[in-house]
N, C-alpha and C positions, 0 to 999 in steps of 0.2 A: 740679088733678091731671089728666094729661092726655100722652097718647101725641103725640107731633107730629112727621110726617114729610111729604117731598116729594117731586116726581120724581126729583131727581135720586138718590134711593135714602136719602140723613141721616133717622134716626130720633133725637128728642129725646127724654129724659123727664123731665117737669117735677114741682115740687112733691114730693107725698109718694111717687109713682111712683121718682122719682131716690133723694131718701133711699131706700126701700126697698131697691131696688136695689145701693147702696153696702153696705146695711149688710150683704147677701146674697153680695154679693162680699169684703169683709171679716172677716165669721164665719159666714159658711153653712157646711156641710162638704156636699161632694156624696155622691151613693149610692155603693152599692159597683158599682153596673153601670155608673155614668158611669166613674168610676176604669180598670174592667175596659176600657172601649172609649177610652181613652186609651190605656190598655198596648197596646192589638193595635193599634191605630191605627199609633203609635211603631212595631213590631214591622215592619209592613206598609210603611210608609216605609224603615226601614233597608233592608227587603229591595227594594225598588224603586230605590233609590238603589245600592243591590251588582250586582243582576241584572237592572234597566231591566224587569222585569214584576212584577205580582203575580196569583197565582192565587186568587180567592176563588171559594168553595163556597157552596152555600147548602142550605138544607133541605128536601126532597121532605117535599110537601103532597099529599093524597089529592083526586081530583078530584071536583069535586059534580057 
């Protein structure tokens, strides 16, 4: 059981690491926030492909 990767960037996973993996990609279901950042993702794409820019916002944080 064991992660195994190289320079050139290939990530292997052996043993019970793979099974698991399969079977998580098979009948996992993902959360509702991966879901949500699929949809804007998609959304974000279209519009970059219509109007060659995307405008992202982000959230004003208070400074320490």
């Amino acid at each position: 059981m064991s992660i195994v990767s190289n320079a050139f960037g290939r990530v292997t996973l052996t043993d019970k690491d793979a099974e698991k993996f399969t079977r998580q990609m098979n009948y996992g279901r993902p959360k509702v926030a991966a879901v949500e950042n699929v949809r804007r993702g998609l959304e974000m794409s279209k519009t970059f492909t219509e109007t060659g820019f995307v405008k992202i916002t982000t959230k004003a944080h208070p400074v320490r």
